[in-house]
N, C-alpha and C positions, 0 to 999 in steps of 0.2 A: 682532596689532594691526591695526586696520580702518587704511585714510587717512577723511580725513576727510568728510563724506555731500557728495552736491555740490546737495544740496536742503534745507532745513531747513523744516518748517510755522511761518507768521509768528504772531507771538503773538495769541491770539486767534480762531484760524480753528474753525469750527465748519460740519461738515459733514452731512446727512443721515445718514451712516453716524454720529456720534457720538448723534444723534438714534436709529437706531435700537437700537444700544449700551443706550442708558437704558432703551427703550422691550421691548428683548427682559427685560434684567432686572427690569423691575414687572412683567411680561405673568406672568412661570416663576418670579419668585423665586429669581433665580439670582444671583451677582457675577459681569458684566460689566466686566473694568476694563482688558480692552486688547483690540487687536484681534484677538490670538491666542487670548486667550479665547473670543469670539466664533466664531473659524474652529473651535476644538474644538467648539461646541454648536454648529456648523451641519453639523458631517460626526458626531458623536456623536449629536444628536436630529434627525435626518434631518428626521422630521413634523413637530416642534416648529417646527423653523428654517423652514421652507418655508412653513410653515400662516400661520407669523405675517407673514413678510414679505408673501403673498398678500394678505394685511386690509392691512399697515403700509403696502403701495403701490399701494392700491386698483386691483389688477387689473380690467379690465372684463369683466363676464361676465352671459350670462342665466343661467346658473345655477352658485355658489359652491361650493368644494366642501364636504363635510361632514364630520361628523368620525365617519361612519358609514366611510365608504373613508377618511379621513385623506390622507396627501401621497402613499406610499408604502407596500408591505410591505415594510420594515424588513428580516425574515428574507428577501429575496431575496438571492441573489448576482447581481452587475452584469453576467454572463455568462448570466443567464437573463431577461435584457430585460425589468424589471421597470416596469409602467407607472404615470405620476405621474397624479393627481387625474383618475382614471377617468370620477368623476362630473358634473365639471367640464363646462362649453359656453361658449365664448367664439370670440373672432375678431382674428387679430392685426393685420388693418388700423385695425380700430374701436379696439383701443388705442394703435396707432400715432399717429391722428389724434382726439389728446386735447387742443391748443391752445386758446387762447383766437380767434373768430371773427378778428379785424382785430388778431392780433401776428402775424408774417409766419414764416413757417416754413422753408422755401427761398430761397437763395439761388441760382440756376444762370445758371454759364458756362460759354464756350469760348474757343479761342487768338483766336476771333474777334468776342468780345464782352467783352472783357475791361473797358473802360472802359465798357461798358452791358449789364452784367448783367438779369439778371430777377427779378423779385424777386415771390414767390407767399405769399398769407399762405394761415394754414391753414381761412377759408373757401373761398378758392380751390382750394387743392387738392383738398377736400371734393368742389368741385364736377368736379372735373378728375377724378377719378376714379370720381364717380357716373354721368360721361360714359363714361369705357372702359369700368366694367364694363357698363354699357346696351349697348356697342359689343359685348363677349363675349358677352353673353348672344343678341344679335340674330345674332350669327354661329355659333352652334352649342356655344358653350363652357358648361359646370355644373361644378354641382359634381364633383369627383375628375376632369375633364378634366385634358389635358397641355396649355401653351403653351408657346412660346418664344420672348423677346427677345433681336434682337440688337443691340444699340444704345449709345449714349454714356450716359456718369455725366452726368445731364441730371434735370430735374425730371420732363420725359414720361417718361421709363423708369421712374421714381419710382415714378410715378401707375398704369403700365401692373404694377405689381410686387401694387400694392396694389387695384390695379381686383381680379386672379385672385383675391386673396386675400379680398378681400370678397365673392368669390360661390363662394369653396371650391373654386376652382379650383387645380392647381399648377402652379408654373412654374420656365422655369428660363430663367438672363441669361446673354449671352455677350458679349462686350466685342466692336467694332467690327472687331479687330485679332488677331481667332482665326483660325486656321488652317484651309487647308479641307479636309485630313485628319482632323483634331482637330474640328473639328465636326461632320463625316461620321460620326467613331463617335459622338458625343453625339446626335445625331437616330435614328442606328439602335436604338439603347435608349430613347429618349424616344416616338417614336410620335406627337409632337403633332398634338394636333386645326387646332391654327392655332401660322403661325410671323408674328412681328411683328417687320421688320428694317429699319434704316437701311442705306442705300448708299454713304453719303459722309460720312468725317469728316475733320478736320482733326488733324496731329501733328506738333508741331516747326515750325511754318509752311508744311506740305505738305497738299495735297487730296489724300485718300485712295479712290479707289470701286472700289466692290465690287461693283458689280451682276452681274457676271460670277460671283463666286463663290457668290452669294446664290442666282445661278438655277441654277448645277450643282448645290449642295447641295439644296434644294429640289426639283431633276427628281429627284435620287439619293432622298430619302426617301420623296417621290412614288409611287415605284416601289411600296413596301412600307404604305404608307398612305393612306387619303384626308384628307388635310393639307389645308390653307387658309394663303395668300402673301398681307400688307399689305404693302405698300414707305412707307418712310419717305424721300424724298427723291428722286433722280434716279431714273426709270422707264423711259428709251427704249432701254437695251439687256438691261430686263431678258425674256429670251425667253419665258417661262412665264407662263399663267393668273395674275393677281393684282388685287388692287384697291389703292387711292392709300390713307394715314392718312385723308385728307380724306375721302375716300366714305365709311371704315369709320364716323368718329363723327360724318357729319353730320346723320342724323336722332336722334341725343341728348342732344340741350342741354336740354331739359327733363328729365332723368329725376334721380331720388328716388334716395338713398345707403340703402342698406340692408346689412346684414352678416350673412350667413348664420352662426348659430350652430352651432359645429364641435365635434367631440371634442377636449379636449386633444392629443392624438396625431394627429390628422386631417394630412395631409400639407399644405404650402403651397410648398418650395421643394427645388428639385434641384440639388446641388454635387456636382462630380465630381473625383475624383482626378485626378493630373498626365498618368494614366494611360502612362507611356513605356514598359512593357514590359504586355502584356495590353491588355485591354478595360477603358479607364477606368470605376473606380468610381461609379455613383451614387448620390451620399448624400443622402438625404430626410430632410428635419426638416419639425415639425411646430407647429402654430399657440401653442400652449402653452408647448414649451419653450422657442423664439426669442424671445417675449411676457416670457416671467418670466425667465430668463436677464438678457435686454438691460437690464431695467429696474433688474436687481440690479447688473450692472458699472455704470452708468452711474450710476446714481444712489447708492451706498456706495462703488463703488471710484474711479469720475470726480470723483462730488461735483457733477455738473453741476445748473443750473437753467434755468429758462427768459429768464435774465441771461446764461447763456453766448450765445456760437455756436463753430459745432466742423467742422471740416474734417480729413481725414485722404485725400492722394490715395490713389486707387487708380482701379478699374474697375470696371463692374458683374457682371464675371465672376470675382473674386477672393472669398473668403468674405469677408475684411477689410471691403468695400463693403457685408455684409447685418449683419457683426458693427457696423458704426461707425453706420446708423441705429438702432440701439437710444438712441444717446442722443437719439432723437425719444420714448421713451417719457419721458422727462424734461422736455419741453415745450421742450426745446433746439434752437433754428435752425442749421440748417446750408447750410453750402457747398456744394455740386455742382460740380466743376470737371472739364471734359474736356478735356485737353493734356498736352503736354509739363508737369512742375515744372518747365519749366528755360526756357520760353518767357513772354517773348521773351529774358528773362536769369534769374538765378535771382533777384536781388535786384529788378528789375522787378517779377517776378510776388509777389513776397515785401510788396515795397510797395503791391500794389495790396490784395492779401486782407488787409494790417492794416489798412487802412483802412478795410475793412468793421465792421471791431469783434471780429476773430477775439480768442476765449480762449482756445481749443485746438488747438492747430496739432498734426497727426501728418503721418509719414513714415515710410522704411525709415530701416535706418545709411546705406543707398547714397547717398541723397538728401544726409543730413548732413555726409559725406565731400566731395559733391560744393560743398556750401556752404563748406565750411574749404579744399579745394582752391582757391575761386575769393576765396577770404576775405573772405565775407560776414558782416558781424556783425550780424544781424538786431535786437540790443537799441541798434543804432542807428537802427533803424527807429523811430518812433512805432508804441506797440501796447498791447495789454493783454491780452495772453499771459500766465495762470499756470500752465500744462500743455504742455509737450512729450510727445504719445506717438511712440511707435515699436516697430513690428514689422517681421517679416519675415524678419529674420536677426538675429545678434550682433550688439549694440551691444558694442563693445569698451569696456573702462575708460577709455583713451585718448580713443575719440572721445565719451564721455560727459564726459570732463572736459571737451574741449573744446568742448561744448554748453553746459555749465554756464558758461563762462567769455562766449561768445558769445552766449548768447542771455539770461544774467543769471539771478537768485535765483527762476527757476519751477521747478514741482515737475516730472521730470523722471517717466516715466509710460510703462516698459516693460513689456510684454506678451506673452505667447506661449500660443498655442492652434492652431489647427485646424481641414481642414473637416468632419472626425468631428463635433467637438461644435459648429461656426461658436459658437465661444464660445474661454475661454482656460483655461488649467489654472495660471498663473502670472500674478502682475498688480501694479497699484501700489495708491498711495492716496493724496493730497494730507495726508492726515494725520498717514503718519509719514516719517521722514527717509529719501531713497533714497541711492545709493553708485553709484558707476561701474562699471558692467556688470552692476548686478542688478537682476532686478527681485523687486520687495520686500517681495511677499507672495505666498503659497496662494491661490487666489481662494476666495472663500465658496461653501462648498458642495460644494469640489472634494477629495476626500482624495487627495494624492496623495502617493507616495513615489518613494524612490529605491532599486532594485533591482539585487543584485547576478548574477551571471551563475549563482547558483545559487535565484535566487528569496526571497531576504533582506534585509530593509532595513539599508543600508547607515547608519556613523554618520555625523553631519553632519561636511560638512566632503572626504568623501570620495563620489567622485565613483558614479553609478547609471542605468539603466534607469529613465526615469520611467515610472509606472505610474499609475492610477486605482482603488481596492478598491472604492470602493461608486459605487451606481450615482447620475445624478444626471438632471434633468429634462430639459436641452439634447440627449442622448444620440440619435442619428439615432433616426428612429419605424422605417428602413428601408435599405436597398439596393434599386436597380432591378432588377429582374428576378431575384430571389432570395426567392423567397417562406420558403422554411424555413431564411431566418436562413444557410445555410454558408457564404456568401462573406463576409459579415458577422461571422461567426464567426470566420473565419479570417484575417481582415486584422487584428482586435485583439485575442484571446483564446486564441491558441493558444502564447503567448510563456510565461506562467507561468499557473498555474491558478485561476481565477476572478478574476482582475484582468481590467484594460483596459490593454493597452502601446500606446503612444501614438507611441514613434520616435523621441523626443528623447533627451536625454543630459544631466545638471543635476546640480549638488551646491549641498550648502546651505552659507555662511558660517556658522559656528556665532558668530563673534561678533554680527552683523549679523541673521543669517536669512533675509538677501536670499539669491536665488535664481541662481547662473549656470546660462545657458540653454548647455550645449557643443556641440550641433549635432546632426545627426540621426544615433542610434543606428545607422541602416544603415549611415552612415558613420564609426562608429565607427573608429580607430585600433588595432592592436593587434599591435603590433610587440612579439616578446622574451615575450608573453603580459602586455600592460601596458597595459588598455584608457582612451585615451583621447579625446576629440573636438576636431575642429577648430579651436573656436576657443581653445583651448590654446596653440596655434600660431599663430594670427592675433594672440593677443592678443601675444606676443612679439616678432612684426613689428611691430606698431605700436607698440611702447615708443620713448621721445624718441631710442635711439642709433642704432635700425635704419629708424627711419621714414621720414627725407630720404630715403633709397635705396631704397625696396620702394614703388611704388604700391598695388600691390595682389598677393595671393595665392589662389592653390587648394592644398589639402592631399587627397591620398587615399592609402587603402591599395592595394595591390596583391598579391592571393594568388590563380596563375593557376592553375585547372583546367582543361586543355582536353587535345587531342590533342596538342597541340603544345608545352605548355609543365604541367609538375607542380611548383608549389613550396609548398615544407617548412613554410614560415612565410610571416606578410606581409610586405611590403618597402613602408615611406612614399615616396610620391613628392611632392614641393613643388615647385609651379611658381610663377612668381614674375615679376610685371611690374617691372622696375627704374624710378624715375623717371626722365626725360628726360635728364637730366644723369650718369646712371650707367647702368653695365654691371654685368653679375652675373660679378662677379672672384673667383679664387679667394680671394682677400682678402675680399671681402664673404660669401661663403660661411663663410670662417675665422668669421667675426664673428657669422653665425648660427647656427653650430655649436655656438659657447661659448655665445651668449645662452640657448640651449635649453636646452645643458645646465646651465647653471649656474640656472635658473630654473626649470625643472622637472625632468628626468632627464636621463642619458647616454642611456637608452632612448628617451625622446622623437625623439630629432633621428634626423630623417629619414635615410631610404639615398640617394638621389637628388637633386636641388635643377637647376632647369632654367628655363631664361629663357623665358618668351614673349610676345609682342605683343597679347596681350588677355587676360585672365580672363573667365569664360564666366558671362552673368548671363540669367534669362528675362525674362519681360516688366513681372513686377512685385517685380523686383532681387532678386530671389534666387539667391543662385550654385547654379550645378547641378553640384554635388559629387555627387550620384550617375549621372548622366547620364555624369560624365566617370570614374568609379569602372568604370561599367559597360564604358567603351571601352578602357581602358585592361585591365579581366582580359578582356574579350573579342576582342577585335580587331576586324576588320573583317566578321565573322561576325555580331555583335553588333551592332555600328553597323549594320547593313542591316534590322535587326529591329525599331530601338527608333522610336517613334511620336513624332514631334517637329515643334516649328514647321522654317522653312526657315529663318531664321537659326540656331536651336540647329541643325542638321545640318550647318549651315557652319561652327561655332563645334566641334563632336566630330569634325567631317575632322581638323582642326589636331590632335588628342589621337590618333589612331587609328592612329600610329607609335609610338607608346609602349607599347603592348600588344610589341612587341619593345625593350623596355628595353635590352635588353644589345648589340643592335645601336647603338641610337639613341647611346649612354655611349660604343661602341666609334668610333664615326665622331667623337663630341665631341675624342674621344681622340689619336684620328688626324689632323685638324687643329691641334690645339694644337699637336703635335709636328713639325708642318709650320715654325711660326712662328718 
């Protein structure tokens, strides 16, 4: 028996996606009557679904495709990179920038314009980026060039994403606040013709510059390329050749927007893996699939219009930031905000962005946690929010209720995807009822299942390997530097045989059908030969009996291989922030002991349980359960190897006596005994 949805659709709601419902079944002749029907004829008639939606959402293109090539060959398998509407030419800036001249399109700020935002409609923008690309074009950049921005979630970064994109250039975004390790290996595989960087941003109410790192990374790529430096902001200690933004676009204020018509598959944008052990991944997507992708979430699964406006923080180097403009193929205005969420309060910055008129607020769980933490009730705010999303990590049942309860009767709108597809494999819908901790549909188009360790789809309800069988349009056109596909090959297709594995971990509610998301299959659990994922375990800390006491947790396994240690089986290690007012006592231990087992197995509950002073989160709240996975079977071998920012390597010092468990347990042991 489900508890009860913590979203219900208000009577009467009618959404594009019901619109399309009708409109697929007179098109084929088919019954349409729910939206699982629908998910069956969009992963069943691949061409069908895809062909129509193309016409249903008037994709822009100079040339449609036909139904000589169709969407699709069908008989491909998804591991022989089968390509969508070959015949196709379009441009995904020119559908990007589909608004009406004088309704406004952007909104952009920072922690320092908070109360005077900027405000851009989408003749302006038009014109703001018939400017950059004039500005590439005059500095050496075409089409299949390489860029690079480094820069704030701002409307010029915007503009600067969509200037490449409108002369078929590609590019890739790196947020202010990247590493200068971590961008050293992203420039040595990118090779950019021009890198275009801000120096100084603002975070938390701190000045942040970088001119320093800007001009090391830039000598270092320098080296291996003849590259081109714009500076965006403070200049005077940068050391190297460069020119000011101002020089770059002052002689093109007059020039004409124009949109080179591309292949479907033509590349436009570079996302790279977290990259911490190897050569981070680059993953290229291409004009097409980003184009019809974004227009399909937003517009059937968001429901958005050009009545909304929609904000979801993030960065411009997160995929999140290139998947949440897609709701601009919807004619939907959005927010740009660069800072702290939590500046200058969280209820501050809460009340300034409803007062723009936001409908769609997103965030991580992290975010939401830190809102209940500070006991923000945002539906005391004046708003007209009907959408909560949220990704990133587990949203647990718990703090979904308390969403529900806090922020009132919206539809609550969890997602999970990736920068494989910069799209989702799991998603919502305002249409039908969600439930605490799932999210609440397949996305359209996506087949995906749940995989057991022997390559069989598991029955609902029990837990799997999610996987991908067919192929679908969002699908990378690429990897960097991998021309014959193997590395490509081998990061998603060597798990089971002609599938796509993806790294998560999900079972279906068979009552419901919503989806738990359990966390990422490399970190799978698997204690006693009993596979399961971490938020298993999270979600059992945050039940009403354990939750005063536990801020927050990390769960990993532990099976070492090395010289130095061989073990039999894994062993669970839970670490574990107490609240302020509590200690991790054998008594609170007792108490998580029983909660586990008595709610999920004897098998579940951890070997170990250990107090620490922080849990380890990156930059855009994601705990690094593998990062701490890794230090923990490897020791201090491992930690010197893994490629990280300089707080995460501050953040795996703290872990890297753990990789001697039995030591660490023996000293715990020897003090108590002292007492």
């Amino acid at each position: 028996m489900s508890s009860p949805p913590v979203y219900v659709p208000p009577p009467g709601l009618r959404t594009r996606l019901e619109d399309f419902m009708d409109h697929v079944a007179k098109v084929h002749g088919v019954r349409i009557d729910s939206y699982w029907d629908l998910h069956d004829f969009s992963v069943n008639r691949m061409n069908d679904f895809w062909m129509t939606f193309w016409k249903f959402a008037n994709i822009k293109a100079s040339k449609h495709p036909t139904k000589i090539f169709y969407a699709v060959d069908e008989r491909a398998t998804i591991d022989q990179f089968p390509k969508f509407f070959e015949d196709a030419r379009l441009n995904f800036a020119e559908n990007i920038l589909c608004g009406e001249d004088e309704d406004f399109m952007i909104i952009s700020m920072n922690e320092t314009t908070l109360y005077s935002p900027s405000k851009y409609t989408w003749w302006y923008m038009r014109r703001l980026v018939a400017t950059y690309a004039d500005a590439l074009k005059r500095h050496g950049v075409s089409r299949g060039d390489f860029l690079v921005s480094i820069g704030s979630n701002c409307a010029r970064s915007f503009a600067i994403l969509l200037a490449a994109a409108s002369i078929g250039a590609v590019i890739a975004n790196f947020a202010t606040d990247i590493g200068e390790k971590a961008l050293n290996d992203r420039l040595d595989q990118l090779r950019p013709r021009l890198i275009i960087a801000e120096t100084s941003y603002s975070y938390n109410g701190k000045i942040n510059n970088i001119e320093d790192k800007i001009t090391r990374c830039f000598q270092q790529v320098s080296k291996e390329t003849a590259s081109k430096l714009v500076i965006i902001g403070p200049d005077k200690n940068v050391s190297c050749e460069h020119t000011t933004f101002e020089t770059f676009t002052a002689s093109c204020r007059s020039a004409t927007l124009s949109f080179e018509q591309v292949p479907f598959n033509h590349p436009v944008l570079v996302m790279f893996s977290s990259g911490t052990t190897g050569t981070p991944k680059g993953i290229v997507h291409g004009h097409g699939g980003l184009t019809l992708n974004g227009t399909k979430q937003f517009m059937l699964h968001n429901g958005f219009t050009k009545d909304d406006l929609h904000i979801h923080f993030s960065n411009i180097g997160w995929t999140l930031w290139n998947i949440s403009l897609g709701a601009l193929f919807c004619k939907t205005p959005m927010i740009l905000y660069d800072g702290s969420p939590f500046f200058p309060t969280p209820e501050k910055l809460l009340r300034i962005l409803f007062s723009c008129g936001v409908t769609a607020f997103g965030a991580g769980p992290r975010y939401y946690q830190e809102l209940q933490k500070h006991n923000v009730r945002p539906k005391d705010i004046p708003n007209k929010v009907h959408t909560i999303c949220s990704t990133g990590a587990v949203l647990t049942s718990s703090l979904a209720s308390w969403i529900a309860e806090a922020f009132g009767p919206v539809c609550q709108f969890q997602f999970s995807g990736g920068t494989e597809l910069c799209g989702n494999f799991t998603s919502g819908t305002r249409s039908l009822p969600s439930y605490a901790g799932e999210c609440t549909v397949k996305e359209l188009g996506m087949d995906i299942e749940a995989f057991d360790s022997d390559g069989k789809p598991v029955p609902e309800g029990e837990r799997g390997e999610l996987v991908c069988r067919k192929p679908f349009p969002n699908m990378p056109v690429m990897f960097l530097n991998d021309p014959a596909k193997k590395r490509y090959h081998a990061s998603y297709f060597e798990g089971y045989p002609h599938v796509l594995t993806h790294g998560d971990f999900f079972r279906i509610n068979p009552s419901t059908k919503g989806i738990y998301v359990l966390g990422r299959s490399d970190g799978v659990l698997n204690p006693s030969g009993i596979r399961f994922g971490s938020a298993e375990i999270y979600t059992i800390l945050d039940s009403p009996s354990l939750k005063p006491s536990i801020s927050d947790a990390l769960v990993v396994g532990q099976q070492r291989s090395t010289a130095k240690y061989s073990d039999p089986t894994e062993q669970v290690l839970l670490f574990m922030k107490p609240t302020p007012s509590t200690s991790l006592t054998p008594s609170l231990i007792s108490r998580i002991r029983d909660s586990i087992a008595r709610d999920l197995s004897r098998r579940h509950v951890p070997q170990y349980f250990f107090e620490v002073d922080e849990i380890p989160y990156n930059v855009n709240g994601k705990k690094l359960e593998t990062l701490v996975k890794k230090v923990v079977n490897g020791g201090p071998e491992v930690l010197a190897k893994l490629k990280m920012t300089e707080d995460e390597a501050r953040m795996m010092g703290k872990f890297v006596e753990y990789y001697d468990v039995e030591e660490v347990v023996g000293r715990q042991r020897r003090a108590t005994s002292k007492l």
